[in-house]
N, C-alpha and C positions, 0 to 999 in steps of 0.2 A: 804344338798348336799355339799361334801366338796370339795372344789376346791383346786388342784395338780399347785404349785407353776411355772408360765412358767421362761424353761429354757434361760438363757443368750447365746444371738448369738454370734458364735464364732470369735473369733478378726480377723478381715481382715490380719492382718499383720501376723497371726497366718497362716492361709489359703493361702497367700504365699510362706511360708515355706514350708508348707505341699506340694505343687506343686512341687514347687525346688527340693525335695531330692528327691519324685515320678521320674519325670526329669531325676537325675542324676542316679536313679537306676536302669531307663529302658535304657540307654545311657551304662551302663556300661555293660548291660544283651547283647547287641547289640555288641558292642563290642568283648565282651567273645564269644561270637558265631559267630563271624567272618561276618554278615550284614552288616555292615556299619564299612566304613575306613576313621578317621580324617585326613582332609585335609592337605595333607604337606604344610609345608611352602616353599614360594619361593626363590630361590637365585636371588642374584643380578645380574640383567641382566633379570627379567621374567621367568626365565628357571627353572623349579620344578625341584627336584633331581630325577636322575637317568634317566633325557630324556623325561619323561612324555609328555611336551608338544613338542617334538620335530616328526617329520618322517623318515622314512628313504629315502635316496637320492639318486639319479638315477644311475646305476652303468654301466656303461660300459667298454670293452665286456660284453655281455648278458652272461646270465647264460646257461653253456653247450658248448660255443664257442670252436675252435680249432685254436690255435694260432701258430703263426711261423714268424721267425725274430722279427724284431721291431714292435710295438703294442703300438697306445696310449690308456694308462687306465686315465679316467676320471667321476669323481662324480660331481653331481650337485643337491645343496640342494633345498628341498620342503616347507621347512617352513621358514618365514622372521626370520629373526635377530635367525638363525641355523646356519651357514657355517661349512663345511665338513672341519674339523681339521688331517683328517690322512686319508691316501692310504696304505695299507699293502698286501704282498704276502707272503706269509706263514708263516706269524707273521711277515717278515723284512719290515720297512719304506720302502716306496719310495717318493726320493725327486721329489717333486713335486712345481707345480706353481698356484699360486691363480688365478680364472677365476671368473667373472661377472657377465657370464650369457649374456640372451638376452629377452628381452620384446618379445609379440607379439602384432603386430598391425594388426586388422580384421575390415572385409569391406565386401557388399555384391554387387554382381558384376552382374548389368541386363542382359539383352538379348543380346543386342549388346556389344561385346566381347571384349578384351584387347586383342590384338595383340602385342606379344614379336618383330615382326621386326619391330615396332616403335620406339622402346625403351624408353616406357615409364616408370618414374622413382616415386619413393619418395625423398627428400632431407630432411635427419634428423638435425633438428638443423643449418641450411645451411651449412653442412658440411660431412655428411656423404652421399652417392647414393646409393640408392637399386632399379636395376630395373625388371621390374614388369614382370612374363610369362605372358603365353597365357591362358585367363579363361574368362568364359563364364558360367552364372546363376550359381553362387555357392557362398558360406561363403569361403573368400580368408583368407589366414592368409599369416603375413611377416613377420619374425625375423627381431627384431633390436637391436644389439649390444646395452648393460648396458652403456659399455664405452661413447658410443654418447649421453647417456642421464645424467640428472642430477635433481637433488629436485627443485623445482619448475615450473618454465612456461618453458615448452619445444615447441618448432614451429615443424609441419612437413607438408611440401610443396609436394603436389603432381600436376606432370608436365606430359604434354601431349606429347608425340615425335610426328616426323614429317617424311615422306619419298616423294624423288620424283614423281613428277607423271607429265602428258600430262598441270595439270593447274597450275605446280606449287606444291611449298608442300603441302601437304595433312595430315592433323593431323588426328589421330585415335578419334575415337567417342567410347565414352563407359560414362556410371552413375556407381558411387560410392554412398551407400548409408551407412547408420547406421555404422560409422566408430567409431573404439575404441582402445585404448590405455590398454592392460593388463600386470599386472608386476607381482612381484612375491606377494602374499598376498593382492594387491593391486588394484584397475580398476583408470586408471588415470581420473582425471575430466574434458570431451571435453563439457559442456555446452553450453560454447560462439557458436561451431562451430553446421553447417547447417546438418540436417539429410540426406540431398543429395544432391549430386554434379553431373552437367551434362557439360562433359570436350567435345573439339573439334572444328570442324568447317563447317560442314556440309557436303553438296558433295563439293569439290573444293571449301570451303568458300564461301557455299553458305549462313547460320547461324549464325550470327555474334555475337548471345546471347550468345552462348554456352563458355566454358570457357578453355582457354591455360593451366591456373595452378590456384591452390585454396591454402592458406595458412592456416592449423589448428593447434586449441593453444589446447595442454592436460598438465594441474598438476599435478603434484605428488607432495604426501607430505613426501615420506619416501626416504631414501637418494639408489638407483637403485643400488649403486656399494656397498653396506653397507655388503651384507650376499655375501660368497663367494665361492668358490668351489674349485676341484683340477684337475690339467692334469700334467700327468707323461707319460714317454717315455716306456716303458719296453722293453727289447732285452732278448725276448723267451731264446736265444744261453748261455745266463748264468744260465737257469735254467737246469733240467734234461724231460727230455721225461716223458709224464705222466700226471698224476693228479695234479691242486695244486690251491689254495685254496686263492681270489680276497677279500677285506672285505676295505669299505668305514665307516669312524665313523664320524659324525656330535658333536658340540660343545655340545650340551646337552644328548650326548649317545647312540643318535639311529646308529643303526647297518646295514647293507645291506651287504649279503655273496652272490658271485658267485664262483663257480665250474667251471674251465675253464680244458683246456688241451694241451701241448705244444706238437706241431709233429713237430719235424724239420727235417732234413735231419741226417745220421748216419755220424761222422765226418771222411772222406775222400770217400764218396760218389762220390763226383766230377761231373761233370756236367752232366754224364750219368747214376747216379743212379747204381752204380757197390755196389752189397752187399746189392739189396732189391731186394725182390720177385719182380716175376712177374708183379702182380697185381700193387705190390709199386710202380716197376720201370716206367709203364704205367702212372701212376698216376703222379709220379713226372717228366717224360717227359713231359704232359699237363702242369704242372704247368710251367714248367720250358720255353714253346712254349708261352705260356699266357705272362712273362714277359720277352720274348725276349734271355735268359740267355743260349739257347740251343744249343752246338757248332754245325755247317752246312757245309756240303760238300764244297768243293770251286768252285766256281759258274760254271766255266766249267763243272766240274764233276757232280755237281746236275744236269745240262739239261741234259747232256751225257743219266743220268740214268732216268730222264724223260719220256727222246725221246725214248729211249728201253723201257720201260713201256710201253708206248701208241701203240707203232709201234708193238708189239709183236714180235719181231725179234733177232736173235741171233746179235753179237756184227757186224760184218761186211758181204758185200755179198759173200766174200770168203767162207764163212762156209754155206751158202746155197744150200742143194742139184742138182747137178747137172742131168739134163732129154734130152735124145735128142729124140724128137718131131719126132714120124712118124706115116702114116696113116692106122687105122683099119678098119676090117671087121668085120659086123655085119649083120646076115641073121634076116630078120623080116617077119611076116608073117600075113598078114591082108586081109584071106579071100577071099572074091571075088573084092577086087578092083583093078582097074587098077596100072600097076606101081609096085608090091610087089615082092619084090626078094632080092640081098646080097644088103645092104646099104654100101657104102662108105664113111667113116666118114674123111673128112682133120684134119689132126692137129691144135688146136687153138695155138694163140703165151702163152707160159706158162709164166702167170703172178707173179708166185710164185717168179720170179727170179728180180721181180721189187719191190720194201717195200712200200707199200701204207697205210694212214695214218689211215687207216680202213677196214676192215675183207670184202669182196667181197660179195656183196649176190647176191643169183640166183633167178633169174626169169623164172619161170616157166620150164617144165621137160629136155625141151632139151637147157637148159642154157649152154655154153660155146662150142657149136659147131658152128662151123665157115662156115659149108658149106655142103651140102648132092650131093651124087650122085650115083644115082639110076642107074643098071646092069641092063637091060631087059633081 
């Protein structure tokens, strides 16, 4: 029997290779067919090219608005360390001013309810006041100004009010629980502080546990004023009536377009709307009553025209027709009763000739006769 010589195992390092170029030729197969896209490199700052990691940022006016006069436009970025680099209307800058932002701090609010006429507050930082509405079982939320905060331990002090009563001041009773510090990108670190707070003083202090003010500590590790935003003024009166076209751009790209629309008044309208339909001129009356802007009678002359409204009445009693009052006959005829034959009707005194601040109503059929007398 002859025995077939065994073959030599192939070289490990050989079999590496073999892998490797396998590898690089289904890599490139992927590629050519458009599956899989190598990772761009980042620019300095985190920010991949063309905005990738970027969002787009909040734009206001909303999309579709109708504007007129002065208009603040303002963006505010969504992503940390993004800030909205440019404001534009229909391609032209508008200079604009860097904005902050504002944290939100939330809280959930029991049964017994926060009352706004106590004026109960938070103090940011011992320095800033924000005080609290009226809320009762819900997830509260409260904007706090970027500006009042800063990268690291921040305090925010919440304070009970107080209003007169029969025993003396009287603090508002209400629990704060699971309170927190949100930023942008970020949840501040309230560890130290208690999951809830039960502020007040019972009926007229009666409850002495309960607590006036509670001081909580939250961290942040990212600097609050770092990513920034834009507010600009815009005065509608220098664009044209019409379509025109809002667009916010953030530092790595991202884009946000609104469609807005300028109605202003037609230039020498003047405060009566002279040279707009109908429909317009109504329209821009309302608006024009809404802020005050609408020239008005002078005040004599408005009640003048009032009082003749209400009164229904021509301008003076002079123009009132004049009746002279005398008495008629009237034959009636009812059968077998006693008494029936020509009615004598008096003259009533004609009130037409006196202006009363309301239309006369009659009472029943023989309203306005003053007196009967019966002819046997």
């Amino acid at each position: 029997m002859r025995l077939h010589p065994r073959r030599p195992a192939p070289h490990r390092r050989a079999g590496n290779r073999i892998t490797t170029v396998a590898a690089a030729l289904t890599s490139g197969a992927l590629l050519a067919s458009g599956w899989y896209a190598a990772p761009a490199a980042a620019e300095p700052g985190g920010v991949r090219p063309g905005g990738t990691q970027g969002t787009e940022p909040l734009l206001t006016p909303a999309d579709g608005a109708w504007l007129e006069r002065t208009v603040a436009v303002a963006a505010e970025p969504t992503t940390v360390d993004d800030s909205v680099s440019s404001l534009t209307v229909d391609g032209q800058e508008l200079a604009g001013e860097r904005t902050v932002g504002a944290s939100r701090l939330s809280f959930d609010v029991g049964s017994n309810s926060i009352e706004a006429r106590y004026r109960n507050y938070v103090l940011v930082n011992g320095e800033h006041r924000i005080h609290l509405p009226d809320l009762v079982e819900e997830r509260a939320t409260v904007e706090v100004p970027n500006e009042h905060l800063q990268a690291g331990e921040n305090t925010i002090e919440v304070v009970t009010g107080a209003v007169a009563s029969d025993c003396g001041q009287n603090h508002d009773d209400f629990v704060l629980s699971n309170i927190g510090l949100e930023l942008l990108g970020e949840v501040a670190d309230g560890e130290e502080n208690e999951y809830s707070y039960s502020f007040g003083d019972g009926s007229c202090g009666s409850n002495t546990s309960l607590l006036k003010s509670a001081v909580l500590t939250f961290f942040i590790l990212s600097d609050p004023q770092g990513t920034t935003g834009l507010h600009a003024e815009l005065d509608t009166a220098t664009l044209a009536n019409g379509e025109h076209e809002l667009r916010a751009t953030t530092e790595s790209g991202a884009t946000v377009t609104h469609r807005v629309t300028v109605n202003n008044a037609p230039a020498g309208a003047g405060a009566t709307g002279a040279g707009l339909g109908r429909g317009h001129a109504r329209l821009h009356r309302r608006q024009q009553l809404r802020r005050g802007t609408l020239r008005q009678p002078p005040p004599g002359q408005r009640d003048e025209r009032a009082a003749r409204r209400r009164l229904r009445q021509p301008a003076s009693a002079g123009d009132l027709p004049q009746r002279v009052p005398r008495a008629r006959s009237k034959h009636v005829t009812c059968g077998d009763r006693r008494g029936c034959g020509v009615v004598r009707v008096q003259p009533r005194r004609l009130h037409a000739l006196q202006p009363r601040p309301y239309p006369r109503r009659r009472r029943g059929r023989r309203a306005g006769v003053a007196g009967v007398v019966l002819d046997g």
